[in-house]
C-alpha positions in Angstrom: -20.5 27.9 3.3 -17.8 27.8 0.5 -14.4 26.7 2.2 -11.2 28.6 1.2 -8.8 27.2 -1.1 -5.6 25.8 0.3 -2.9 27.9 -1.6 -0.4 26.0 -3.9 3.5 25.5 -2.3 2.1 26.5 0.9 2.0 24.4 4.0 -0.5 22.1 6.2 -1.3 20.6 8.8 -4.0 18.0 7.7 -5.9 15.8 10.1 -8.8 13.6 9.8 -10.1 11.2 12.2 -12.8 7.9 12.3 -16.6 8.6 13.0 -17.1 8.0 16.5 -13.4 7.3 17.2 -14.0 3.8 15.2 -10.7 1.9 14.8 -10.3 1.5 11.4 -6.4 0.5 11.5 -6.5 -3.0 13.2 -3.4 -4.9 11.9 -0.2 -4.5 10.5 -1.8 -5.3 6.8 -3.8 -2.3 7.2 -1.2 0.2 8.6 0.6 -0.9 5.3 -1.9 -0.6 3.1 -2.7 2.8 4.4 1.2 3.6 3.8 1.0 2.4 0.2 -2.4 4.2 -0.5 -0.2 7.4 0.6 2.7 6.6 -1.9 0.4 6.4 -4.3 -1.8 9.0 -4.7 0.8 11.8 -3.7 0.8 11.7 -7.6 -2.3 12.3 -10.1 -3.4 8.7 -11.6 -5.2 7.4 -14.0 -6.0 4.1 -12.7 -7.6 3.5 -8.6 -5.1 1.8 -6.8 -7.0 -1.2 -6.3 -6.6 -1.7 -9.8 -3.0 -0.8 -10.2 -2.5 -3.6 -7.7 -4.7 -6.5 -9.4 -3.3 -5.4 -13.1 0.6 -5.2 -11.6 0.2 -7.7 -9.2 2.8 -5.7 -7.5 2.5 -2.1 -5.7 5.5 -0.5 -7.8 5.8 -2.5 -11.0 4.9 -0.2 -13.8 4.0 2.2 -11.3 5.8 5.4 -13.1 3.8 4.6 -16.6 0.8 5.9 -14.0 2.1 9.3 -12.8 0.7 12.4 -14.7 2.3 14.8 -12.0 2.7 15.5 -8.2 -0.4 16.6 -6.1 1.5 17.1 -3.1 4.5 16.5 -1.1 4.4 14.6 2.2 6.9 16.3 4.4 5.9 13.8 7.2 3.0 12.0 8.2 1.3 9.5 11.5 -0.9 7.1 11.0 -3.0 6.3 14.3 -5.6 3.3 15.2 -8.3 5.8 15.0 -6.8 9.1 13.0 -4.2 10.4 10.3 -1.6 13.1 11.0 -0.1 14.9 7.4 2.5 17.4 6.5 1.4 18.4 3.2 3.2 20.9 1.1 0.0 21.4 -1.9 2.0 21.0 -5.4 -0.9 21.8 -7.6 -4.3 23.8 -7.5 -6.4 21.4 -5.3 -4.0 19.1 -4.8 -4.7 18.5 -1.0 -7.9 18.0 -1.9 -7.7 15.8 -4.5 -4.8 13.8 -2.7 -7.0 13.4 0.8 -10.0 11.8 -1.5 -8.5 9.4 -3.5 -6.4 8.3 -0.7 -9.4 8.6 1.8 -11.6 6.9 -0.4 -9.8 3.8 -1.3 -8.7 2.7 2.3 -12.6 3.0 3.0 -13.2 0.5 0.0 -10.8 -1.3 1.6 -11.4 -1.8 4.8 -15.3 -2.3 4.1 -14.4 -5.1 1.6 -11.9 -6.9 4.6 -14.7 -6.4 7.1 -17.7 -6.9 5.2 -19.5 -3.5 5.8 -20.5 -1.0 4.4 -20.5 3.3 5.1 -18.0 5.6 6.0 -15.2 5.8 7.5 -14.0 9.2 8.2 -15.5 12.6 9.7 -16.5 14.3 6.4 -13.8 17.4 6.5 -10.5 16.6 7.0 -8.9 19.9 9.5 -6.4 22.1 8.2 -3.9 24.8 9.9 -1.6 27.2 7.6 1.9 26.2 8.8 4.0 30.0 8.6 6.9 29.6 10.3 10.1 27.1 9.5 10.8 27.1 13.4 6.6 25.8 13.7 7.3 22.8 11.2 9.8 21.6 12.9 8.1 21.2 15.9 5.3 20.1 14.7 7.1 17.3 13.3 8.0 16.6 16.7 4.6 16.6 18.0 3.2 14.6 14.9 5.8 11.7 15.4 5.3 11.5 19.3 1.7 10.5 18.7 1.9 6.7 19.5 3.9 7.1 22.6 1.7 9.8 23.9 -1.3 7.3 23.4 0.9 4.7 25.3 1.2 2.7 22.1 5.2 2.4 21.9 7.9 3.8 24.6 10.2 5.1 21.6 8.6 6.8 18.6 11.1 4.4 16.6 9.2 1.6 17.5 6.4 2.7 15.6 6.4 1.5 12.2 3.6 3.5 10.6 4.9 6.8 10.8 7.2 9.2 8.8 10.1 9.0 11.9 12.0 6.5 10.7 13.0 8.3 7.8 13.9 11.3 10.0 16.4 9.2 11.7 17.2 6.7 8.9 16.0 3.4 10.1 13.8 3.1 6.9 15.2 0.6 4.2 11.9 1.0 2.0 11.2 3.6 -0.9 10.9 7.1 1.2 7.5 8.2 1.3 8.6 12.3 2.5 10.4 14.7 0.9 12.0 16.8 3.9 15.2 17.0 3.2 14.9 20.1 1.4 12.6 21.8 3.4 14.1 21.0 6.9 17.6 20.5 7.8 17.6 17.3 9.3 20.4 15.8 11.3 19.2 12.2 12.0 20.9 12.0 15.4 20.1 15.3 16.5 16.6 15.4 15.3 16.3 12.0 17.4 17.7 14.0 20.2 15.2 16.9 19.6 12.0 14.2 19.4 12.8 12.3 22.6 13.5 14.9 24.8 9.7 16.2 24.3 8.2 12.6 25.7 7.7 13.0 29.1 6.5 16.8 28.5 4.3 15.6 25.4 2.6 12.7 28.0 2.2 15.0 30.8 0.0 17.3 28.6 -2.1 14.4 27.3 -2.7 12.8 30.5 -3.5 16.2 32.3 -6.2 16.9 28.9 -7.3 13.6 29.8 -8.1 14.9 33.4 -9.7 17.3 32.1 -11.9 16.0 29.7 -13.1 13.6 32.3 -14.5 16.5 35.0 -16.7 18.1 32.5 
């Protein structure tokens, strides 16, 4: 069955996930290299990354020779030990698309060539939900950032380093990955505010799924 085309400066929520629930982010490198996979192919290119990296010997040198346009925006983003969480705001025709398999793609080459295997690493269709409604984003944010303390990896979603928050709150020295400001309005203290006042609701629902799950 032919999927339907993600429409162009339109909203999504974009999530894949590893086969089998497979961690396939296992150290900081990783997490990183995921991050600068992102950065990169938000943009159409010319060259993989892999070889931007061996011919710059950098991950930004030269990097704007490389750009031929924006695919998408990333209004925020979560990456977990076993799945991705996206905001994506499509730019161009297919630009989800095209963003999700280059970036996809060349983690897998990646991580296969650090762990010396070989095969996939992701479910083969990433998920996507229409976002409609400002008030919706902004939650959703919420709900994408609270991921690691909901899994009972952090206390604070601040303390999570591979995640879009800590440009929310501006805690994030490094090049910004989003572009949010235009799209939401964005208080850093008050969005903080916002975010952590949703923890011990947002753990409560996971750990009653969790019950759940486990009396079928």
């Amino acid at each position: 069955m032919r999927r339907e085309a993600l429409g162009t400066n339109t909203f999504y929520h974009i999530f894949n996930k590893s086969i089998a629930e497979y961690k396939i982010f296992t150290c900081k490198d990783e997490y990183l290299r995921m991050e600068k996979t992102i950065k990169y192919y938000r943009n159409k290119r010319n060259l993989k990354f892999s070889k931007f990296i061996k011919l710059n010997n950098t991950d930004n040198n030269g990097e704007n020779n490389l750009i031929e346009g924006k695919l998408v925006e990333i209004i925020a983003y979560c990456i977990m030990p076993t799945h991705i969480h996206f905001i994506l705001e499509q730019i161009t025709d297919k630009g989800i698309s095209i963003f999700l398999n280059n970036t996809l793609n060349s983690y897998t080459r990646y991580f296969n060539l650090r762990h010396k295997r070989k095969g996939p690493l992701w479910e083969t269709r990433s998920k996507h939900i229409l976002i409609e409604r400002d008030d919706y984003l902004l939650h959703l944010t919420r709900y994408i950032h609270l991921n690691p303390v909901t899994a009972g990896l952090v206390e604070k979603p601040e303390l999570w380093e591979f995640s879009s928050y800590r440009e929310y709150i501006g805690l994030k020295n490094t090049e910004k990955t989003c572009n949010f400001e235009e799209i939401l309005d964005i208080n850093p203290v008050s969005y903080k505010e916002f975010v952590e006042s949703r923890i011990s609701d947002q753990k409560e629902l996971a750990r009653i799924k969790h019950l759940l799950l486990e009396e079928k």
